[in-house]
Backbone as a printed PyTorch tensor [residue, N CA C, xyz], in Angstrom:
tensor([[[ -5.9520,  10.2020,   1.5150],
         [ -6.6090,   8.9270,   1.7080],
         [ -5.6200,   7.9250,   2.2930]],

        [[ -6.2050,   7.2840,   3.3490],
         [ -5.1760,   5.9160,   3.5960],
         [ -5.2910,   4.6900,   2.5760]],

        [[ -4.1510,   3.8180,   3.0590],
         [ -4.0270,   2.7070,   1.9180],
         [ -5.4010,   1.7410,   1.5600]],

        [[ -6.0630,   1.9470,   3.5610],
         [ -7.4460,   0.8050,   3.1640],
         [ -8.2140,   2.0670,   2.4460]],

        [[ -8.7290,   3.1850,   2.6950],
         [ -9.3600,   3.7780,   1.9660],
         [ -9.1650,   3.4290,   0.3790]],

        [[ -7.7260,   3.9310,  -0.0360],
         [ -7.6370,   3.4950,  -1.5710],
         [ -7.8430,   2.5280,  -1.6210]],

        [[ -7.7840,   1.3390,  -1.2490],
         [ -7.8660,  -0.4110,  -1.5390],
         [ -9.6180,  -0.3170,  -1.9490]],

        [[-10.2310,   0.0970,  -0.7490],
         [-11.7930,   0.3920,  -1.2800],
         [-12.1560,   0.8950,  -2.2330]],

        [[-11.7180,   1.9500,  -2.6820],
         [-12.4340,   2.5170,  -3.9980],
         [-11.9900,   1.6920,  -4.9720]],

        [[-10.7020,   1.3670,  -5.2280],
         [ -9.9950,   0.8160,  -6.1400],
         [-10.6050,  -0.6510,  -6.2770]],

        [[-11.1050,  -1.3230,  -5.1370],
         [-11.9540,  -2.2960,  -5.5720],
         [-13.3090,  -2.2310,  -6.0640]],

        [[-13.6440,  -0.8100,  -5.6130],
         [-15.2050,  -0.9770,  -6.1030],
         [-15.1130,  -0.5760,  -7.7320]],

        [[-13.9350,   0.3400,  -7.9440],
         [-14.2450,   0.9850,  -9.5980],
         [-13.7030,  -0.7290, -10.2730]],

        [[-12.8070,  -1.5370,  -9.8970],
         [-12.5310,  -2.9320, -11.0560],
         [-13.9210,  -3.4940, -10.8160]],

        [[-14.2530,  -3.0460,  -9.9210],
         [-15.8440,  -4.5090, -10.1580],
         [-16.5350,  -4.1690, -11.1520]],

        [[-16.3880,  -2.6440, -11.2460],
         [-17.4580,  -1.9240, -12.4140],
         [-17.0130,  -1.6680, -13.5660]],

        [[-15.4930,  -2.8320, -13.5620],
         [-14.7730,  -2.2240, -14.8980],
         [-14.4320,  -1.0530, -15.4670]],

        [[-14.2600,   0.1010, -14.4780],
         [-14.2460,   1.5540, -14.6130],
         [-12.7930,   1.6840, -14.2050]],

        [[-12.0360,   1.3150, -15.1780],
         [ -9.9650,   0.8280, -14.3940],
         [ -9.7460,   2.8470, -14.6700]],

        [[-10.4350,   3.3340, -16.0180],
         [ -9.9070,   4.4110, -16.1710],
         [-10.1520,   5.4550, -15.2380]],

        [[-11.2580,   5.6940, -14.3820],
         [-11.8580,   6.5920, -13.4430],
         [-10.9100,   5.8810, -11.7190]],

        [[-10.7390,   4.6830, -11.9220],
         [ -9.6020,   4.3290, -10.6000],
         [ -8.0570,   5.3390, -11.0230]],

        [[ -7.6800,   4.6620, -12.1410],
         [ -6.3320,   5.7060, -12.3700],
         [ -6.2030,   7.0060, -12.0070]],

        [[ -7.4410,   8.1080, -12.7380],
         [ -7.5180,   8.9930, -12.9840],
         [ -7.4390,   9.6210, -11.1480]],

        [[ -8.4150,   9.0970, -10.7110],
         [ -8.7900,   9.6880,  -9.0900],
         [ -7.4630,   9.0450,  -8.1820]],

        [[ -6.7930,   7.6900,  -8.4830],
         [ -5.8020,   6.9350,  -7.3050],
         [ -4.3650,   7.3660,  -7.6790]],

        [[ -4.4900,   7.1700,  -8.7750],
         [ -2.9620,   7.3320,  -9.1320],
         [ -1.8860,   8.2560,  -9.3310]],

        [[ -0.6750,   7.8700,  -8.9450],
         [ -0.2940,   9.5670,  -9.1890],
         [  0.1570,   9.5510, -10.2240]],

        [[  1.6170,  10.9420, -10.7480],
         [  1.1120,  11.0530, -11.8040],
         [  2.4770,  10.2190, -12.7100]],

        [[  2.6900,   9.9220, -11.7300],
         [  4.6900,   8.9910, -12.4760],
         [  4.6590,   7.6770, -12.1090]],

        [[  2.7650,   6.8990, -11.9470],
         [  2.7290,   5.6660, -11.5420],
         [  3.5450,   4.8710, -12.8550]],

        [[  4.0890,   3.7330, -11.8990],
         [  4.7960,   2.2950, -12.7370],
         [  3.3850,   1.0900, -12.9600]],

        [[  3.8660,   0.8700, -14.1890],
         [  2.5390,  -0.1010, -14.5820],
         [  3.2650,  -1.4840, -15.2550]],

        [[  3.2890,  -2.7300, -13.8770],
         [  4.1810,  -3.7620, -14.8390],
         [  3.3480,  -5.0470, -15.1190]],

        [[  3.7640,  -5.2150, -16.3320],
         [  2.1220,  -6.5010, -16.7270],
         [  2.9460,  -7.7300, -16.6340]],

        [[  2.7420,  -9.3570, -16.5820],
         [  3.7560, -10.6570, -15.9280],
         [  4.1350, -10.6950, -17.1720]],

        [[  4.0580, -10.4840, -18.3560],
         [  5.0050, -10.3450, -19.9220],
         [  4.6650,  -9.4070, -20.8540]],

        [[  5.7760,  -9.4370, -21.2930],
         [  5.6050,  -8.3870, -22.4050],
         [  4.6950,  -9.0390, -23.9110]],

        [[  3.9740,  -8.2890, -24.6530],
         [  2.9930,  -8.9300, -25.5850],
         [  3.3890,  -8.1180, -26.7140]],

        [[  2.7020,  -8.5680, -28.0670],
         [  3.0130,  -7.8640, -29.0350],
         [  1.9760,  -6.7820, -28.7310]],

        [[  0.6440,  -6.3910, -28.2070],
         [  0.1390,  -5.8550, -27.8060],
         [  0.8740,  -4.5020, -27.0370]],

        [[  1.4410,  -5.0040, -26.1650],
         [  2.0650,  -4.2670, -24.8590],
         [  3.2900,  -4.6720, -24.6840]],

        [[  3.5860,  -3.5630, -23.9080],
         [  5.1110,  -3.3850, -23.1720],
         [  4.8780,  -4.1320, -22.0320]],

        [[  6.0060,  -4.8840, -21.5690],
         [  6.0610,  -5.3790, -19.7390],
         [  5.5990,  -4.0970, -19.0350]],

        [[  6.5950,  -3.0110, -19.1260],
         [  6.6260,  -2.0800, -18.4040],
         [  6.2710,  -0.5940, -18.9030]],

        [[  5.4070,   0.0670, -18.7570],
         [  4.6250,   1.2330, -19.1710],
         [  4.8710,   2.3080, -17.5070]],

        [[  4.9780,   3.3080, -17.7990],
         [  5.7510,   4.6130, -16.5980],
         [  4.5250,   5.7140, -17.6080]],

        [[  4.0280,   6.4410, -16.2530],
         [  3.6490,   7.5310, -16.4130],
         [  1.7460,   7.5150, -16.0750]],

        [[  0.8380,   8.3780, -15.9010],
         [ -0.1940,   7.7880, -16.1110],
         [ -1.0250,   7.8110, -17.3610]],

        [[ -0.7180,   9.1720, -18.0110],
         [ -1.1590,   9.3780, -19.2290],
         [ -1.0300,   7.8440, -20.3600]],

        [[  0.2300,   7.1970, -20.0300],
         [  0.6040,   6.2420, -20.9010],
         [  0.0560,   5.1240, -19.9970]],

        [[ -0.3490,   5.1230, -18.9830],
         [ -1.1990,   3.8540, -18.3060],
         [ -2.3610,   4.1450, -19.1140]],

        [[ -3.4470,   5.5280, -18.6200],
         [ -4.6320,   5.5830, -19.7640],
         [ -4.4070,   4.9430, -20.8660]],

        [[ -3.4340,   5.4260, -21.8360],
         [ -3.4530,   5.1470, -22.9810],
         [ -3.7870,   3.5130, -23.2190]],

        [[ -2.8100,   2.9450, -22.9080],
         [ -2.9990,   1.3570, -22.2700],
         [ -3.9020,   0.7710, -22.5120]],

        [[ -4.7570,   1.2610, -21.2170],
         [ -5.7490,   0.6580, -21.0150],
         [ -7.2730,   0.9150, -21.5760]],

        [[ -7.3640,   2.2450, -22.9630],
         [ -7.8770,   2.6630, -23.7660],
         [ -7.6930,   1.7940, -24.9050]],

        [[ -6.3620,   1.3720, -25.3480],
         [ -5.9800,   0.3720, -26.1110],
         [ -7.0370,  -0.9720, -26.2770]],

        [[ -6.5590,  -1.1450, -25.0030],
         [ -6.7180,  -2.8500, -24.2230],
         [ -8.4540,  -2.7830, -24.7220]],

        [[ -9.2260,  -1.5710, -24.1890],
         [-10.9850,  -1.9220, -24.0790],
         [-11.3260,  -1.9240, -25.7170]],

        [[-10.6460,  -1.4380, -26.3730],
         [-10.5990,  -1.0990, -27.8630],
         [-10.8700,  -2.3010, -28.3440]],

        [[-10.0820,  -3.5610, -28.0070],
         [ -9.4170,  -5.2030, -28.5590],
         [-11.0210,  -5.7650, -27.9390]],

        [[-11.5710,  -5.0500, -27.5960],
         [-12.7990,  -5.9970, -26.4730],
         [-13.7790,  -6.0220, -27.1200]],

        [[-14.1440,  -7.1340, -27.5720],
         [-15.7690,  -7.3010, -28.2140],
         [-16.8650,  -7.3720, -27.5110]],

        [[-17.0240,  -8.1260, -26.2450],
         [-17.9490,  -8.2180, -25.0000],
         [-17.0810,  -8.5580, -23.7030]],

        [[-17.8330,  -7.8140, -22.8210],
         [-17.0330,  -8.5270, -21.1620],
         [-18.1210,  -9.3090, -20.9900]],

        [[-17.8150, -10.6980, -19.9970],
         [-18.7730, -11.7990, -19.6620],
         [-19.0470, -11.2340, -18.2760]],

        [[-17.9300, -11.3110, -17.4480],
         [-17.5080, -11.1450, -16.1060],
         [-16.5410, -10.6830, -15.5680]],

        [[-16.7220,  -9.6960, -14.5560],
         [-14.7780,  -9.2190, -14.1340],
         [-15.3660,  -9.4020, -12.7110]],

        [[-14.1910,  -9.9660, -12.1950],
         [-14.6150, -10.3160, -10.2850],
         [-13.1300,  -9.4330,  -9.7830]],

        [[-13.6450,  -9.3500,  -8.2590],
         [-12.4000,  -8.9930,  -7.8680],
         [-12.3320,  -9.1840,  -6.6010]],

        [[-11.4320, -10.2940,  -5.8770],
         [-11.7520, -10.6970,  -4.7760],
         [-11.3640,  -9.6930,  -3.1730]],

        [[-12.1010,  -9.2540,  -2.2820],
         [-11.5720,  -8.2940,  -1.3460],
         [-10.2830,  -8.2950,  -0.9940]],

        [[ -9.6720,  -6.8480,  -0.5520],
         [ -8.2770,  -6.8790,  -0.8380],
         [ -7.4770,  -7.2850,   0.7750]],

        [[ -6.1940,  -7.3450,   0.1460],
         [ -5.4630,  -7.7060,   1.3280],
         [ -4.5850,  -6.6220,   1.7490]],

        [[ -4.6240,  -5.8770,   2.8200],
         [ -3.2110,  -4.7140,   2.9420],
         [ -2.3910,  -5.0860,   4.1660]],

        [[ -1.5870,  -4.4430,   3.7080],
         [ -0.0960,  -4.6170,   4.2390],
         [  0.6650,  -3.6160,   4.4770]],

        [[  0.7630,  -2.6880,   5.7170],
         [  1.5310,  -1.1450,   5.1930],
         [  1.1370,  -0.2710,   4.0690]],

        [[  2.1460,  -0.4680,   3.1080],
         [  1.7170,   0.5200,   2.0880],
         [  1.3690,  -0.4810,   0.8080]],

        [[  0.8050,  -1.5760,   1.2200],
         [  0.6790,  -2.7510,  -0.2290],
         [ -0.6400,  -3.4880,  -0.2090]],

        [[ -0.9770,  -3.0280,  -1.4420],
         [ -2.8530,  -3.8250,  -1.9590],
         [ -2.4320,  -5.1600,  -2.1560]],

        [[ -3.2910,  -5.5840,  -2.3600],
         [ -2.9730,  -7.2170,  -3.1550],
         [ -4.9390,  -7.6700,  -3.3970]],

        [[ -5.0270,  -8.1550,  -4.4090],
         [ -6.2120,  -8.9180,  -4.7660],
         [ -6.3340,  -9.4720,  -5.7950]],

        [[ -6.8370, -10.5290,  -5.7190],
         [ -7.0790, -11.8100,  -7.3110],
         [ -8.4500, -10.9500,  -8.2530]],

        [[ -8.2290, -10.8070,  -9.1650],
         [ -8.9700, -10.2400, -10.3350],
         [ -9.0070, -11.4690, -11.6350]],

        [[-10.3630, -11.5360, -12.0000],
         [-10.4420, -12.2870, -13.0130],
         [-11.3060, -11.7630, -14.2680]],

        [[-11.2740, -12.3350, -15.3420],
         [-11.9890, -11.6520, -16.5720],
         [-12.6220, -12.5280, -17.3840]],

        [[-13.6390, -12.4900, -17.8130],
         [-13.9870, -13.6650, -19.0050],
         [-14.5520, -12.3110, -20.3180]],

        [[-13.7040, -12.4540, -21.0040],
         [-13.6940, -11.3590, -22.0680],
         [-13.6960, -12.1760, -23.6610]],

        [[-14.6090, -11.5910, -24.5140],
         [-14.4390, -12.0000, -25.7930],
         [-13.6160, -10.6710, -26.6380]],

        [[-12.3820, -11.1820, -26.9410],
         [-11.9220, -10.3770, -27.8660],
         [-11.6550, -10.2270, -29.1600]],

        [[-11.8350,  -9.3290, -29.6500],
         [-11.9100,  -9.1390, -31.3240],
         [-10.6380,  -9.4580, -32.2330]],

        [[-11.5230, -10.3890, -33.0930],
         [-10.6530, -11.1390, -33.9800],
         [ -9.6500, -12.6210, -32.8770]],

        [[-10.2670, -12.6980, -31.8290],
         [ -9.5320, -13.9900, -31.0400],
         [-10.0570, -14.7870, -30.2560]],

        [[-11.3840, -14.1970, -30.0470],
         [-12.4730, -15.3650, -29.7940],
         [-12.2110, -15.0910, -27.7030]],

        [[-12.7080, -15.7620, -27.4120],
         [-12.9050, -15.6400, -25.5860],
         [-12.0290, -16.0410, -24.8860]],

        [[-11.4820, -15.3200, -24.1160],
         [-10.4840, -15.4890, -23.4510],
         [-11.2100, -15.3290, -20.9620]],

        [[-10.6300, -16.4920, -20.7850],
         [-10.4420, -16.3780, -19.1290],
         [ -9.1390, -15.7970, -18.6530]],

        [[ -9.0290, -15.1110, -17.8350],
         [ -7.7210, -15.3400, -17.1220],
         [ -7.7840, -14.8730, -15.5500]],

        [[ -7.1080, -14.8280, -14.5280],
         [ -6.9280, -14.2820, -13.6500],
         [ -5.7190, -14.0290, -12.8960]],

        [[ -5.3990, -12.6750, -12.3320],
         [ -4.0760, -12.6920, -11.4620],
         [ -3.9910, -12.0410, -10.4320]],

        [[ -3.2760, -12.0700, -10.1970],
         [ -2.7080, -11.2360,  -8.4000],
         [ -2.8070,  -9.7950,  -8.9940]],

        [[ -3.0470,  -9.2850,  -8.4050],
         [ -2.8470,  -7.8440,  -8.6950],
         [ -2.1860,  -6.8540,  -7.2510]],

        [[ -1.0110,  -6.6750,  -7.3740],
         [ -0.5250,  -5.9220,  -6.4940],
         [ -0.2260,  -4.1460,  -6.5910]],

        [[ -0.4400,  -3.5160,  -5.7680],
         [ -0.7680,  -1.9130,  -5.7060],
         [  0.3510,  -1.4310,  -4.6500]],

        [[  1.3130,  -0.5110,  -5.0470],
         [  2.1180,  -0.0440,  -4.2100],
         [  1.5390,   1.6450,  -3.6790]],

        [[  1.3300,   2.2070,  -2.4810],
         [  0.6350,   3.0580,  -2.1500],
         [  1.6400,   3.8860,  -1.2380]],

        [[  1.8540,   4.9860,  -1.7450],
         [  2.9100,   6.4260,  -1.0590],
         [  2.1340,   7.8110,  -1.1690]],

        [[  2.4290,   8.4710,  -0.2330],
         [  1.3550,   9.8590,   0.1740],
         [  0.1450,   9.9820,  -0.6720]],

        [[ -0.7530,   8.9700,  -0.1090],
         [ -2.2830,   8.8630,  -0.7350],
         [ -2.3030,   8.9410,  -2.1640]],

        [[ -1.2570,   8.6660,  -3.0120],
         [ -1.3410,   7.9430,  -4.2770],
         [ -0.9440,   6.3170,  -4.4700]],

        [[ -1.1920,   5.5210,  -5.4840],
         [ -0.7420,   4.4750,  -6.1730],
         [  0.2380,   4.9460,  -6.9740]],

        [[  1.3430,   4.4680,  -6.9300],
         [  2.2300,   4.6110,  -6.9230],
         [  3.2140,   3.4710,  -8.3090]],

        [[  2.5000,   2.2850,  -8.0620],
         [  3.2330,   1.2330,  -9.1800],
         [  1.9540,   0.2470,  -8.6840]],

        [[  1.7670,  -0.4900, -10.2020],
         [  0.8930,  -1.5460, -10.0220],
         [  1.7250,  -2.8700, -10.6730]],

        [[  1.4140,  -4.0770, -10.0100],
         [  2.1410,  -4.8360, -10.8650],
         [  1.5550,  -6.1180, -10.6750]],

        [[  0.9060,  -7.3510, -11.8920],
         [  0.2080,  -8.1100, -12.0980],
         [  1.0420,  -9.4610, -12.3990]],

        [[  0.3560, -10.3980, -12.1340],
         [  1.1790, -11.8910, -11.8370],
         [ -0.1570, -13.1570, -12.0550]],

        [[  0.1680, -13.7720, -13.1900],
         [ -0.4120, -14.8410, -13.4950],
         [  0.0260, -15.6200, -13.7490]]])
């Protein structure tokens, strides 16, 4: 797949909130996953994909309802995604949370390669 090819799917599975079926099909298998801080939740930095799944199995776990997830069309660059993603999520035991960030995608022989987020 080329980079706009992946940029496409990869935008259509966040619209549908389906992050685990993007990993599973885009990513390879020693992707870097870096979040803008480290949380008591999470690590800054998570390596591997099995431990990205895990992650992000975690993360839907904490989720009481999604309101909205947007994801604005992407921007490429050589081998680099870029797109603003936002969430209006109620989470358990913390009440509703907004946020949104950059989301950048590094892309090498038709895998994703490292993702890394900025808010």
């Amino acid at each position: 797949m080329t980079t706009e090819q992946i940029a496409q799917r990869l935008v259509e599975y966040c619209r549908k909130g389906d992050f685990e079926a993007a990993q599973k099909e885009l990513f390879a298998d020693d992707v870097v996953s870096v979040e803008p801080y480290e949380t008591p939740d999470f690590p800054k930095e998570e390596k591997g994909l099995d431990n990205i799944i895990k992650k992000g199995e975690k993360f839907n776990s904490m989720i009481e309802e999604v309101h909205e997830i947007y994801v604005n069309e992407p921007v490429i660059t050589g081998n680099i995604i870029a797109f603003v993603s936002g969430m209006d999520l109620t989470m358990k035991g913390r009440g509703r949370a907004k946020w949104e960030e950059l989301c950048v995608y590094t892309v090498k022989d038709g895998k994703i390669i490292s993702e890394h987020f900025f808010m």
